[in-house]
C-alpha positions in Angstrom: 62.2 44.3 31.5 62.1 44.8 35.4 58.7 46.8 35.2 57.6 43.7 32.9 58.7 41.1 35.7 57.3 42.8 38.5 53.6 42.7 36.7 54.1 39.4 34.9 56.1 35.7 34.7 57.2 35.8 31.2 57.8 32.1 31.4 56.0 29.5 28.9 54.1 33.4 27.9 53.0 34.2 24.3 54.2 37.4 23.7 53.3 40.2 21.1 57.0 42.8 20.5 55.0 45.7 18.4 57.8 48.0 17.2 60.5 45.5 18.1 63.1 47.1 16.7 66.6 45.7 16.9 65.0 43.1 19.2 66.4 44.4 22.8 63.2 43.5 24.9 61.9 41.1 22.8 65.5 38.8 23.0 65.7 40.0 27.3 62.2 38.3 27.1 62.8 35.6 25.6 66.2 34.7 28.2 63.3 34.5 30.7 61.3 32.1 28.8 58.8 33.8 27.2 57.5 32.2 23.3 57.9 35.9 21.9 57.0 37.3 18.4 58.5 40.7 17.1 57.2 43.0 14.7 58.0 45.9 13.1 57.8 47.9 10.0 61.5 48.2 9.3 63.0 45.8 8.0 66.7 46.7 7.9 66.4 46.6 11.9 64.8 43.5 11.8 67.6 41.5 9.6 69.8 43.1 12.5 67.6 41.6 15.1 67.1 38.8 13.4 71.3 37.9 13.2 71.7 38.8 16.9 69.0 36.9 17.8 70.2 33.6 15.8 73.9 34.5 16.8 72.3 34.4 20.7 70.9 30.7 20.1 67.5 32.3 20.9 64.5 31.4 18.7 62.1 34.5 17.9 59.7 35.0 15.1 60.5 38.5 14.0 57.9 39.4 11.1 57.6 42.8 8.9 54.1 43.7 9.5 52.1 46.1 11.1 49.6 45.2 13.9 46.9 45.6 12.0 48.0 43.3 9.3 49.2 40.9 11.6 45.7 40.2 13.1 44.3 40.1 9.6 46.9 37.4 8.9 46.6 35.2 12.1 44.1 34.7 14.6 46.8 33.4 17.1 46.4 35.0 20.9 49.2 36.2 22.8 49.4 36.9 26.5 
């Protein structure tokens, strides 16, 4: 998350988590504001995520998709 910050302002950002995971990074970035999306292809991590994420009053869309499908499916940008 440091290497992130020192590059970007996550703040008021749309960002893109491919291969969230249990949601780590994706929940660190959302603490610093950013409007962040996870994906990833496994979904038993992604119910985890999904829990700690909800148990963390933090609001992040965490979708089973691949990338590929994912721009197939939306044509929404991220920064």
């Amino acid at each position: 998350l440091s290497f992130i910050q020192q590059h970007c302002n996550l703040s008021g950002k749309k960002i893109l988590d491919v291969g969230c995971g249990g949601g780590i990074l994706a929940e660190s970035m959302a603490c610093c504001g950013g409007i962040v999306t996870g994906i990833d292809m496994a979904e038993n991590v992604l119910r985890a995520a999904k829990i700690h994420s909800e148990k963390q009053k933090l609001i992040i869309d965490y979708l089973c998709t691949t990338v590929e499908a994912l721009t197939e499916q939306q044509s929404e940008c991220y920064d």
